[in-house]
C-alpha positions as CSV (number, residue, x, y, z in Angstrom):
1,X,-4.5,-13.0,0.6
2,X,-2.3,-11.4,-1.6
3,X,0.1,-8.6,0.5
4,X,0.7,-5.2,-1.4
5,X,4.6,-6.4,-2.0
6,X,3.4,-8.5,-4.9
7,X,2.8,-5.5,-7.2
8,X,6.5,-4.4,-6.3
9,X,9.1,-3.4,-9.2
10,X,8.3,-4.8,-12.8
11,X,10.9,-4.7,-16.1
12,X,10.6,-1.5,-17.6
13,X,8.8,-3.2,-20.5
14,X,5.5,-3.8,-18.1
15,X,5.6,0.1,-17.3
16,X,2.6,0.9,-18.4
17,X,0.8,-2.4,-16.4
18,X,1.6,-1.5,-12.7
19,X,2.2,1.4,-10.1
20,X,0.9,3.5,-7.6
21,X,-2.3,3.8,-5.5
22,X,-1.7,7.3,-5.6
23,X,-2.3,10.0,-8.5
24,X,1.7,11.6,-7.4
25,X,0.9,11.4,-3.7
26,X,-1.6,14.1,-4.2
27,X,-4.0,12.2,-2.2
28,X,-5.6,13.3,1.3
29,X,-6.0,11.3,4.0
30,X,-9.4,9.2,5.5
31,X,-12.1,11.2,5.4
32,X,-14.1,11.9,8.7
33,X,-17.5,13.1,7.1
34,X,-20.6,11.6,7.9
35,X,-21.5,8.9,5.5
36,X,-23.6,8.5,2.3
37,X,-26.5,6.5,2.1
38,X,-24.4,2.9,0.3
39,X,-25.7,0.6,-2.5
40,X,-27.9,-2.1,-1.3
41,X,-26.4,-5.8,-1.1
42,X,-28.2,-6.5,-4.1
43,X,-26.6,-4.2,-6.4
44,X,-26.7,-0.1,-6.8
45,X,-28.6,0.5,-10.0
46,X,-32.3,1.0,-10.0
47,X,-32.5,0.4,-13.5
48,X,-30.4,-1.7,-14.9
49,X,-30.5,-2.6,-18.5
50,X,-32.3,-5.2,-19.8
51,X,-29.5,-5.9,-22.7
52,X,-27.3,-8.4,-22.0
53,X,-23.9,-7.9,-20.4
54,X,-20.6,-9.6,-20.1
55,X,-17.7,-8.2,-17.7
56,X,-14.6,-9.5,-17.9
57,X,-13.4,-9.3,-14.3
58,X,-9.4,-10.3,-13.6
59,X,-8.2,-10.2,-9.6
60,X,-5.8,-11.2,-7.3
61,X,-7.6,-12.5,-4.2
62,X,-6.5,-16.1,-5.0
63,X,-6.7,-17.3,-1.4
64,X,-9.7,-18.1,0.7
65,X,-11.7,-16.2,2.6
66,X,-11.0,-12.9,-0.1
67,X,-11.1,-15.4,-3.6
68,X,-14.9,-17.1,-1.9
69,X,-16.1,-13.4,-0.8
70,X,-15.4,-11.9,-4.5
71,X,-16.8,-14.6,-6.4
72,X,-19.7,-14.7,-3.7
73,X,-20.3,-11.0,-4.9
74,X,-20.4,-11.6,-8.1
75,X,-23.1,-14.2,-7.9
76,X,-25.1,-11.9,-6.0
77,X,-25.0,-9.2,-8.4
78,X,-25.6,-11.7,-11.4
79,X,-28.7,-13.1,-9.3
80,X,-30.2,-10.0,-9.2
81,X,-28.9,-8.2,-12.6
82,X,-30.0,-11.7,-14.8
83,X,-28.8,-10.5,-18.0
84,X,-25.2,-9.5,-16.3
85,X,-22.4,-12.4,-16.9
86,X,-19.6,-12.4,-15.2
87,X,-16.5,-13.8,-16.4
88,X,-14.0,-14.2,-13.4
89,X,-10.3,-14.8,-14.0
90,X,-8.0,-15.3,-10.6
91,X,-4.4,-15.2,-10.9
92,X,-1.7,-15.1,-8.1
93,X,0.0,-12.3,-8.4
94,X,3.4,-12.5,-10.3
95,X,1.1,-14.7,-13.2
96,X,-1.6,-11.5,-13.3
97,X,1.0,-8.9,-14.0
98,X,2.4,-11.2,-16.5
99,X,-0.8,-12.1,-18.2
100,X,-2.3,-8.5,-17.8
101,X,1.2,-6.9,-19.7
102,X,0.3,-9.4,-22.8
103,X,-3.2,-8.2,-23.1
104,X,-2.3,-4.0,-22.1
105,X,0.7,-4.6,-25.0
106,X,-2.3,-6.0,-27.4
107,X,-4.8,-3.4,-26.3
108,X,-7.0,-5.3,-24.9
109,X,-7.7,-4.6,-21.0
110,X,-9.7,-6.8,-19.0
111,X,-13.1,-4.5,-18.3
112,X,-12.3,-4.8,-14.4
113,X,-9.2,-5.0,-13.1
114,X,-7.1,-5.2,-10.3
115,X,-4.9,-2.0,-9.9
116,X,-2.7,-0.1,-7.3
117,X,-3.4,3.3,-8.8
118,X,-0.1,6.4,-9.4
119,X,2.2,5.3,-11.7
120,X,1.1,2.8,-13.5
121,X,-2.5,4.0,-13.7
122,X,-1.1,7.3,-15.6
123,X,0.3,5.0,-18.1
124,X,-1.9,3.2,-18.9
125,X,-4.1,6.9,-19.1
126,X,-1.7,8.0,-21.2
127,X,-1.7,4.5,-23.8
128,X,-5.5,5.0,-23.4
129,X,-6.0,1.4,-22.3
130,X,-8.5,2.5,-19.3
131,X,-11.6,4.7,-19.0
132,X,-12.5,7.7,-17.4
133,X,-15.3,6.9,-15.1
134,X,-15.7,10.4,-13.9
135,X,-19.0,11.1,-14.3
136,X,-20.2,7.5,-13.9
137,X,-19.3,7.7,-10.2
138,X,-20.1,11.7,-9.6
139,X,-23.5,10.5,-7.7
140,X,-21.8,8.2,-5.4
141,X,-18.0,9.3,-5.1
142,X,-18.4,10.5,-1.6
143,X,-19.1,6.8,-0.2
144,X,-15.0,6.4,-0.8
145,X,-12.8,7.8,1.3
146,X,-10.8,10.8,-1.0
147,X,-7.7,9.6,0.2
148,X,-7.9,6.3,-1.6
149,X,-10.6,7.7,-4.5
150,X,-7.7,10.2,-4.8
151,X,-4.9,7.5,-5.3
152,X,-7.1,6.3,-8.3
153,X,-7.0,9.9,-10.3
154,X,-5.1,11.2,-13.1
155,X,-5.2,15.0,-13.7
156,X,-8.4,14.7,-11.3
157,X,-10.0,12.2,-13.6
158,X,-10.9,9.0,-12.1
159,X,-10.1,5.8,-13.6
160,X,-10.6,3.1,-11.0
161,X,-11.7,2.7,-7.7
162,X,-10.0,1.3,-4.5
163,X,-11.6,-0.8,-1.8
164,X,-8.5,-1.0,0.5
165,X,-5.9,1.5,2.3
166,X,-3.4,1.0,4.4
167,X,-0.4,2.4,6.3
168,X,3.3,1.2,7.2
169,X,4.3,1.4,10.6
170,X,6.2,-0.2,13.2
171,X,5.8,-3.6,14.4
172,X,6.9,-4.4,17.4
173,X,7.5,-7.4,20.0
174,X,5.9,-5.8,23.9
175,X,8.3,-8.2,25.5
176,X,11.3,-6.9,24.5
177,X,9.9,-3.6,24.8
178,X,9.8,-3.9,28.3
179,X,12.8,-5.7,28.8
180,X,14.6,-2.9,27.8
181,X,12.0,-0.7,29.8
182,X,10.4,0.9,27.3
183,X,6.7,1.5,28.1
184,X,5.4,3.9,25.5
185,X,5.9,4.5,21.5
186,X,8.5,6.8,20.7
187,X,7.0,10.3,19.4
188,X,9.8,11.5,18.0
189,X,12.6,9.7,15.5
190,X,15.2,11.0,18.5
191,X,13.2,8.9,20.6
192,X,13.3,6.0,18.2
193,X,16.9,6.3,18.5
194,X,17.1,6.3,22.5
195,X,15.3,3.4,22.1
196,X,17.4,1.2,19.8
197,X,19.9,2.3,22.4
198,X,17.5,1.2,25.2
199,X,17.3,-2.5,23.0
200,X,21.3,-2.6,22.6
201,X,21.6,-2.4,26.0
202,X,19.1,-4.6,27.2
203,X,21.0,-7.5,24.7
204,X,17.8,-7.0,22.2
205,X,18.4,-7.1,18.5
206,X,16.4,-3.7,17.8
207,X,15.4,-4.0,14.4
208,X,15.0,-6.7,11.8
209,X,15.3,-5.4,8.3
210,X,14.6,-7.8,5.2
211,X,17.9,-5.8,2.9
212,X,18.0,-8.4,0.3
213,X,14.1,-6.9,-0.9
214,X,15.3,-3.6,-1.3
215,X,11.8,-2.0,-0.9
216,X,11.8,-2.7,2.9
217,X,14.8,-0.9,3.5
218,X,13.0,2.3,1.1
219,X,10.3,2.2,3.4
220,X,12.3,4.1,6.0
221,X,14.0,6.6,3.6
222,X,10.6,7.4,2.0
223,X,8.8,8.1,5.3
224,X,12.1,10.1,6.4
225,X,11.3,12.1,3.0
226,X,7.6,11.8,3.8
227,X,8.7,14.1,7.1
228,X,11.4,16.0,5.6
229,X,9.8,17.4,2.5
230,X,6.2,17.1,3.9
231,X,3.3,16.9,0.9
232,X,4.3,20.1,-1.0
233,X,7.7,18.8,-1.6
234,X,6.4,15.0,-2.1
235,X,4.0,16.1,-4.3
236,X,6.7,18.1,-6.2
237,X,9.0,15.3,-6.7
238,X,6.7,13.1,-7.8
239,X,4.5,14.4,-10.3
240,X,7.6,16.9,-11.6
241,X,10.7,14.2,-11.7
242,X,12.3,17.0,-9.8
243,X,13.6,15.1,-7.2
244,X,16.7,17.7,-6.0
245,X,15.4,19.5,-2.6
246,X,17.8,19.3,-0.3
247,X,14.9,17.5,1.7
248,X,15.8,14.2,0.2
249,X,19.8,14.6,1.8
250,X,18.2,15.3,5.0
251,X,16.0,12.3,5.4
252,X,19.2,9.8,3.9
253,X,20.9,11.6,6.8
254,X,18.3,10.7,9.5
255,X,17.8,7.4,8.1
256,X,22.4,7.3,8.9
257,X,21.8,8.0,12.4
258,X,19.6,4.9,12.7
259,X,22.4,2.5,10.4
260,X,25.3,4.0,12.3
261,X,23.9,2.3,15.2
262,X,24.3,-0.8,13.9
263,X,20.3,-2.4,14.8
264,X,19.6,-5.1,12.2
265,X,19.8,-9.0,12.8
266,X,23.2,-11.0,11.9
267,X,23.1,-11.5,8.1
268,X,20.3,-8.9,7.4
269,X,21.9,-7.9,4.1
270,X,20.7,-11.4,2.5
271,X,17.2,-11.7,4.4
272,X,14.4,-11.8,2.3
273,X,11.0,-10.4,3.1
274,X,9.5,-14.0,3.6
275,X,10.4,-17.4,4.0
276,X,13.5,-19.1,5.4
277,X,15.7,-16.5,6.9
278,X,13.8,-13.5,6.4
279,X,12.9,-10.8,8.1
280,X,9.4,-12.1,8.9
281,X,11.0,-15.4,10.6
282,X,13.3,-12.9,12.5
283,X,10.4,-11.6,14.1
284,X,8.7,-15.0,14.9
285,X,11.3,-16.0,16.0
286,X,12.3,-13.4,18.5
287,X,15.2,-11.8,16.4
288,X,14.3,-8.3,16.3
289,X,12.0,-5.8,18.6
290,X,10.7,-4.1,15.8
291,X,10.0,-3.9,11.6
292,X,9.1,-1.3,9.6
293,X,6.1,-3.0,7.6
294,X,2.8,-2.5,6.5
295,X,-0.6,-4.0,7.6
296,X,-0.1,-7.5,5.8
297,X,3.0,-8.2,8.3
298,X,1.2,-10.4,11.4
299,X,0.0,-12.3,9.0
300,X,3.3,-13.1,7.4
301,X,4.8,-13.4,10.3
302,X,2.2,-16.2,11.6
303,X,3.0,-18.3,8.6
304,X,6.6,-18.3,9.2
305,X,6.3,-19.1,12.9
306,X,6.7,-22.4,14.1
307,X,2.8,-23.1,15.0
308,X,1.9,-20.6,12.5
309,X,-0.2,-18.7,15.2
310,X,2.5,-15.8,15.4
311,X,3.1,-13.3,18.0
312,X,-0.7,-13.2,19.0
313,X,-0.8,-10.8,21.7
314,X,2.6,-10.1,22.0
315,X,2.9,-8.1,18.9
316,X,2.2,-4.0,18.7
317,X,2.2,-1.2,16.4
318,X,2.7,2.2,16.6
319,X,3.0,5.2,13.7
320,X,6.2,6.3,12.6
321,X,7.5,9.4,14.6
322,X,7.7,12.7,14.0
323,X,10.7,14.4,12.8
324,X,11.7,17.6,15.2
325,X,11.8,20.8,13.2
326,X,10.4,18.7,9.5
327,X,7.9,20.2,7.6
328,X,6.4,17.1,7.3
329,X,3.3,16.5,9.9
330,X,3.5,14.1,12.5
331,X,0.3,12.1,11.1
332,X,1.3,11.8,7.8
333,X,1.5,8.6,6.4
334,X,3.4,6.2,3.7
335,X,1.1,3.9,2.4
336,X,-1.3,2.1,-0.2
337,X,-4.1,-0.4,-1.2
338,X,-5.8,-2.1,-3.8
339,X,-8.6,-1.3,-6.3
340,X,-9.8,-2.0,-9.8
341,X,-9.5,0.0,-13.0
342,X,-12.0,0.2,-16.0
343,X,-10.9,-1.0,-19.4
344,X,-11.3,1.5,-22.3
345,X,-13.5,-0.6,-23.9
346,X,-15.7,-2.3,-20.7
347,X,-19.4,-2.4,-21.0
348,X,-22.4,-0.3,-20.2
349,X,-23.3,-1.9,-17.0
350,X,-19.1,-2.4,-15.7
351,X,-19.3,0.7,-13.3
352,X,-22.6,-0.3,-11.9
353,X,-21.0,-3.9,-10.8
354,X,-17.9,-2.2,-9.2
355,X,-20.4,0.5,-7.6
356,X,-21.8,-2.8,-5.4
357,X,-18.2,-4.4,-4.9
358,X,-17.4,-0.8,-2.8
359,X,-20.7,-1.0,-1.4
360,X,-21.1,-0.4,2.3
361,X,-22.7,-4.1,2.4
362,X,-19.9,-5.5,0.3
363,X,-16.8,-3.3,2.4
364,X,-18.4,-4.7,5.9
365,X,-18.2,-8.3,4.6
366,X,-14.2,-7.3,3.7
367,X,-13.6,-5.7,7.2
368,X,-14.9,-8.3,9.3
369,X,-12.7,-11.5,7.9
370,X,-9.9,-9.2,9.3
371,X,-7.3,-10.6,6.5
372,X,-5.6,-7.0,6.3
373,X,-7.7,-5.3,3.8
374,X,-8.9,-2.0,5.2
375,X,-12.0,-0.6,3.3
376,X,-12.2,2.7,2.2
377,X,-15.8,2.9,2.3
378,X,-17.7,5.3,4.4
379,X,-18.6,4.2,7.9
380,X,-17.3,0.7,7.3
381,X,-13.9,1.0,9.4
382,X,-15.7,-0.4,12.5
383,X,-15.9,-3.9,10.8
384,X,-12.7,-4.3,11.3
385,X,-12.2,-6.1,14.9
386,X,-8.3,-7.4,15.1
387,X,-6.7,-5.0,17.5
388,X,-3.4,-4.7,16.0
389,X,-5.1,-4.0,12.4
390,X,-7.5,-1.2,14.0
391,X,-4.5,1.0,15.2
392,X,-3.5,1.0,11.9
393,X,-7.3,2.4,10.8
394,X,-7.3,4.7,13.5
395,X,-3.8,6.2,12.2
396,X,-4.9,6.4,9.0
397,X,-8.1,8.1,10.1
398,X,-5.9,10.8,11.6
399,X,-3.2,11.3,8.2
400,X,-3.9,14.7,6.6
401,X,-1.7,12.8,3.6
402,X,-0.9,9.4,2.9
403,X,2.3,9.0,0.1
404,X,2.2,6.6,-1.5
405,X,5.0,4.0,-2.1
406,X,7.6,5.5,-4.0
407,X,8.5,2.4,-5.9
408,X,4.8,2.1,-7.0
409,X,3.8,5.9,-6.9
410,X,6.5,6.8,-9.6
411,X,6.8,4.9,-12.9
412,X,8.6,1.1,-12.5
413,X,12.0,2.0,-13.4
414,X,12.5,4.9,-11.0
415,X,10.9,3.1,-8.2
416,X,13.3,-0.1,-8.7
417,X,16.4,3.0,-8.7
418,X,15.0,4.8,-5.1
419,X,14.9,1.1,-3.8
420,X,18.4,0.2,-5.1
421,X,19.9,3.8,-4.4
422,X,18.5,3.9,-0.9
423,X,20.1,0.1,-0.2
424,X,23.4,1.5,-0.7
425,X,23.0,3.5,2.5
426,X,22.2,0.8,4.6
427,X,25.0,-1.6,2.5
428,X,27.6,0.6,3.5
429,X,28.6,1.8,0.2
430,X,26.4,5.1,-0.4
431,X,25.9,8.3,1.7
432,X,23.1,10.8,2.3
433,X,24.1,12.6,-0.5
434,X,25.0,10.6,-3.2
435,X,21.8,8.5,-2.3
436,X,19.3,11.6,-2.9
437,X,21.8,12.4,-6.4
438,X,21.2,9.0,-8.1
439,X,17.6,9.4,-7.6
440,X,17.3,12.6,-8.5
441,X,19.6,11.6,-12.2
442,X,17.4,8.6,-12.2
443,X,13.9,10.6,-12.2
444,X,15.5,12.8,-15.4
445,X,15.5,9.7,-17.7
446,X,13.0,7.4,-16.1
């Protein structure tokens, strides 16, 4: 499976391929009502049209058991829509954002494509590359959760649909935990802090951090901001480019409190995210209680263990805390998915095949290979069995908000200058203040 780090920071000449999962972190979060009655396994439509129809479908699932389940799909759709053809393309992911730039630049979209929503979605809006599906999916819009459907809106239009969501949290090893006798999550981020102290003390290296991606180090700022400014103020900076509340000082001052006391492995400034001498092979191999990751991380961690089985067991999660005194609630979250988005010019017939890949039949088959994609479909969330990925659904069941990444939710340049600004915090080099100021210059000219 393909993690959400692939769709990361592009060159500022790919802005308007790639972005957010969320339309300026104006999402809401998991939706609790009862749900709708979901397309049969055999496709939605009751009447599909007897003229021929070809779909150009491009995704990312280039790894079994997600690339066999999708192409599975689309042979049961085609088996029961006969004059449907389907025209898969699968790309790994660095070699779909390139090939998907050359065919946006040309005008030419695929008719179904794999997307991540915010800010690259409203660009491509904006270059009119993809289609607004509103009223196509008005009849069955309530299968999807509205946080994620909401990720996939521009100006409350919709122009794609997710079938994943997930959260960032902390990972950490139980062992060392209790080692340093700690025996429950900390609530609050004071309590985080007691506990690093707790680690120190105990001769545990508290946290692992990956600095040489700078987007795992972001993660912490953005969830500080997340707390700090709380939606309004998210919401604000992100869909305005006004990025100057003093919120965005206090969470690079929180985010201090946790440098100044020195956590991170030996030689964390040049650990990567994963492979040799990253942050996930800290973890396997015992170097560092805790990461700040998202859903995808036990499975990288598995593959850089030594007998690629992982932590197993051993390894826990648990929401980030709540900031004392923040506007920000407690159960918000910092997260995102995947999904697809219509070309402008796809086919009579291409909303009808996406209607069955969000099916409830198709979002149960998803769930229960436990791989780390989270459906967004209506009463599908118990599919999901893996304990350590079902605390993260029963977070994200409880989020009144889930931001989305900055670095995807904004357009590709400004998210590649929070990542870079916020590194110089934990570097050494910047401060609170002159962190939140060369984002804020950054959002007035990207």
């Amino acid at each position: 499976m393909t993690s959400r780090r692939g769709t990361a920071i592009l060159l500022a000449t790919a802005a308007i391929v790639f972005g957010a999962c969320s339309s300026g972190g104006a999402s809401s979060a998991p939706s609790a009502a009862a749900p709708s009655t979901a397309p049969s396994a055999v496709g939605p439509s009751t009447a599909p049209s007897a003229a021929a129809v070809t779909i150009n479908w491009y995704h990312i699932q280039n790894n079994d058991p997600g690339k066999s389940l999708w192409q599975k799909l689309a042979d049961e759709y085609t088996a029961a829509h006969p004059n449907v053809k389907i025209n898969l393309t699968v790309l790994e992911n660095e070699a779909f954002k390139t090939k998907l730039t050359t065919l946006l630049q040309a005008g030419t979209p695929p008719d179904l494509f794999q997307s991540w929503g915010g800010g690259g979605l409203r660009e491509q809006q904006k270059a009119g590359l993809v289609k607004d599906i509103s009223a196509d999916v008005s009849s069955w819009a309530s299968e999807i959760n509205p946080g994620a459907m909401g990720m996939y809106q521009v100006d409350g239009k919709q122009y794609g649909i997710p079938f994943d969501l997930g959260m960032v949290g902390f990972w950490y090893n139980k062992a060392q935990f209790l080692k340093a006798g700690i025996t429950s999550a900390p609530a609050t981020w004071d309590d985080l802090l007691a506990d690093i102290g707790k680690l120190k003390t105990a001769g545990v290296t508290p946290v692992a951090l990956a600095g040489k991606d700078t987007w795992t180090g972001a993660f912490y700022w953005a969830y500080l901001a997340v707390r700090e400014c709380g939606k309004a103020g998210m919401d604000k900076a992100v869909t305005t480019g006004d990025w100057s509340d003093p919120c965005f000082v206090k969470a690079g001052a929180d985010f201090k409190k946790l440098i100044d006391l020195k956590p991170f492995q030996q030689g964390f400034l040049a650990a990567p995210w994963d492979g040799a001498g990253s942050g996930a092979a800290a973890m396997a191999k015992g170097v560092g209680a805790m990461q700040l990751m998202g859903q995808w991380l036990p499975g990288t961690v598995a593959a850089n263990s030594a007998d690629k089985k992982g932590m197993g067991a051993n390894l826990g999660w648990f929401p980030f805390p709540a900031v004392t005194g923040a506007p920000g609630d407690a159960t918000d979250g910092l997260g995102g998915g995947n999904g697809f988005a219509v070309g402008k010019n796809a086919p009579a017939g291409t909303v009808d095949f996406l209607h069955f890949l969000v099916s409830k039949d198709a979002a149960t088959r998803w769930g229960a290979l436990n791989t780390g994609i989270l459906p967004v479909t209506v009463g599908t969330e118990s599919s999901v069995t893996d304990p350590q990925l079902t605390a993260v659904l029963d977070a994200r069941a409880k989020a009144k908000f889930v931001q989305l990444y900055l670095d995807q939710a904004t357009t590709p340049a400004l998210g590649g200058s929070i990542n870079d600004a916020v590194a110089t915090l934990y570097a050494g080099s910047g401060t609170p203040e002159s962190v939140a100021s060369a984002i804020a210059t950054a959002a007035k000219t990207q």
